[in-house]
C-alpha positions in Angstrom: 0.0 0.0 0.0 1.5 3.5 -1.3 2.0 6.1 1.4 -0.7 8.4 -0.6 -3.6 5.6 -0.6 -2.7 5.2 3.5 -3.4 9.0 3.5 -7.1 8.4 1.7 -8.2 6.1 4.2 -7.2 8.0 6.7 -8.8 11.3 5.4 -12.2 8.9 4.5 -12.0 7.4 8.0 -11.7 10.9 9.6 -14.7 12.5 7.6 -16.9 9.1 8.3 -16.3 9.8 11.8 -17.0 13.5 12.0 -19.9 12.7 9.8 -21.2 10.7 12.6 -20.6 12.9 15.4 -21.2 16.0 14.2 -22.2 16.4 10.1 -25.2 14.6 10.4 -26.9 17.1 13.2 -26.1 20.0 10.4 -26.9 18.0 7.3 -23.7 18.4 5.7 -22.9 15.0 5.3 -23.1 14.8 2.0 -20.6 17.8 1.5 -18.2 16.3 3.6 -17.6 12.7 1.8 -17.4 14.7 -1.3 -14.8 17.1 0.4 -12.9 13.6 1.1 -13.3 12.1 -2.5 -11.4 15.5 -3.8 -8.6 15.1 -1.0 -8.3 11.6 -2.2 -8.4 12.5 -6.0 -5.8 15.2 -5.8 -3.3 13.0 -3.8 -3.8 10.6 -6.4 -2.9 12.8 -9.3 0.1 14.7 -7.0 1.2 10.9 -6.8 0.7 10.0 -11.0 2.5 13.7 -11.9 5.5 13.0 -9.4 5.6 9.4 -11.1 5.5 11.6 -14.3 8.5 13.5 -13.9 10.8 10.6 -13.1 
């Protein structure tokens, strides 16, 4: 597992539990996975440019 995908489920895992705590009282659920899927997706492209330029 690549240090950036260890990141992902770590950011996921942390939003999933805020979500449960606190997101849900203020409906914002929904906001928050999506802010986690673009964390996710930029680490994943930071990781494929920086494979890039080796």
């Amino acid at each position: 597992m690549k240090n950036k995908d260890i990141i992902c489920d770590v950011i996921n895992g942390y939003f999933m539990d805020v979500s449960n705590d606190v997101i849900k009282v203020k409906g914002d659920e929904a906001m928050i996975e999506d802010l986690s899927v673009k964390i996710c997706k930029a680490l994943k492209i930071e990781e494929e440019n920086e494979c890039g330029r080796i």
